[in-house]
C-alpha positions as CSV (number, residue, x, y, z in Angstrom):
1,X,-49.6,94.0,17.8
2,X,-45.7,93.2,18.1
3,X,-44.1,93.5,20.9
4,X,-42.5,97.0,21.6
5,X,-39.3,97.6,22.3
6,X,-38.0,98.8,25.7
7,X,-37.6,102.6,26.2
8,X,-33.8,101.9,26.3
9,X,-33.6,100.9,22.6
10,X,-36.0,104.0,21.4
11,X,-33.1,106.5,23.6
12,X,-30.2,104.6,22.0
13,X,-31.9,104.8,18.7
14,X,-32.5,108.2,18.7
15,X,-29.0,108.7,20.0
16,X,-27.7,106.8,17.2
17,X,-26.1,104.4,19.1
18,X,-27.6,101.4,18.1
19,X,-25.7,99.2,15.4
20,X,-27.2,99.1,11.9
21,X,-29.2,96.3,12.2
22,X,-30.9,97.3,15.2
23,X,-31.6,100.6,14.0
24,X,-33.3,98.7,11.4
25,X,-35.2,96.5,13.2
26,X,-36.7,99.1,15.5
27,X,-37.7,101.0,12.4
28,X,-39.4,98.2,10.7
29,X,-40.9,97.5,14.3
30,X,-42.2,101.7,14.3
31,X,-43.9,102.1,11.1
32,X,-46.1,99.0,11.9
33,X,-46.1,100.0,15.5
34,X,-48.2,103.6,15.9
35,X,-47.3,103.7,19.8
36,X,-43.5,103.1,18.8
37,X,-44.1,105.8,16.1
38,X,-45.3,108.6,18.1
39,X,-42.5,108.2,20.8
40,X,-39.9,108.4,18.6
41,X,-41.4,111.6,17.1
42,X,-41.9,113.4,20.5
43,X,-38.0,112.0,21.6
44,X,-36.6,113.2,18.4
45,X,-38.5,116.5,19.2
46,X,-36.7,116.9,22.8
47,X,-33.2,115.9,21.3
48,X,-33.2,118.2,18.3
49,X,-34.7,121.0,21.2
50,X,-31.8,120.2,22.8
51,X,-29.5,120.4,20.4
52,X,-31.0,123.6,19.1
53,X,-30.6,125.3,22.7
54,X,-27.3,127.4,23.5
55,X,-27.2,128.3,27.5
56,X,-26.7,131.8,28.7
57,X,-22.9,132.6,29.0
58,X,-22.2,133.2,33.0
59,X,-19.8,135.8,34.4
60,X,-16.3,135.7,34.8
61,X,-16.8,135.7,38.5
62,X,-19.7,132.7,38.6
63,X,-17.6,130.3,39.6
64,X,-15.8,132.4,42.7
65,X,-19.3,133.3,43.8
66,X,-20.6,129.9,43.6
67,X,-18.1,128.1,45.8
68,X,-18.7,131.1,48.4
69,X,-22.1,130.9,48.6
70,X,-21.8,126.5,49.3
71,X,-19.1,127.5,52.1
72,X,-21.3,130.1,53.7
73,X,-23.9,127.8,53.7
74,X,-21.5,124.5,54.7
75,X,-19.9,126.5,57.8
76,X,-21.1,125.7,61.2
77,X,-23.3,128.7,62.6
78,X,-21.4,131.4,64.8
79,X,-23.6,130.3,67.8
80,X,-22.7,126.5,68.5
């Protein structure tokens, strides 16, 4: 077996940030390598999930209620 790659070059690969030969070395490296091969499948999985998700629109007022909520919780109690 070859040695494998770090996990840094399979996120950058999949993130298309590696430069051209890099990318082509790590896929040379995965179709020989069947460990290599089945992480890249299950990353590309999570990023294309990603990708594919669209959050929840919040309300006009989320932002307003949000910083209330941190200072009620941030202020000293009535008590000290």
């Amino acid at each position: 077996m070859t040695h494998c790659p770090t996990a840094d070059v399979l996120l950058d690969y999949v993130a298309g940030s590696l430069n051209a030969a890099q990318a082509a070395g790590f896929e040379r490296h995965a179709k020989e390598c069947s460990r290599c091969d089945a992480l890249l499948a299950s990353q590309a999985a999570v990023w294309r999930g990603l990708d594919e998700w669209k959050p929840e629109p919040v309300s006009a007022g989320f932002n307003r209620e949000l910083w209330r909520r941190i200072d009620a919780e941030a202020a000293p109690p009535l008590w000290s």
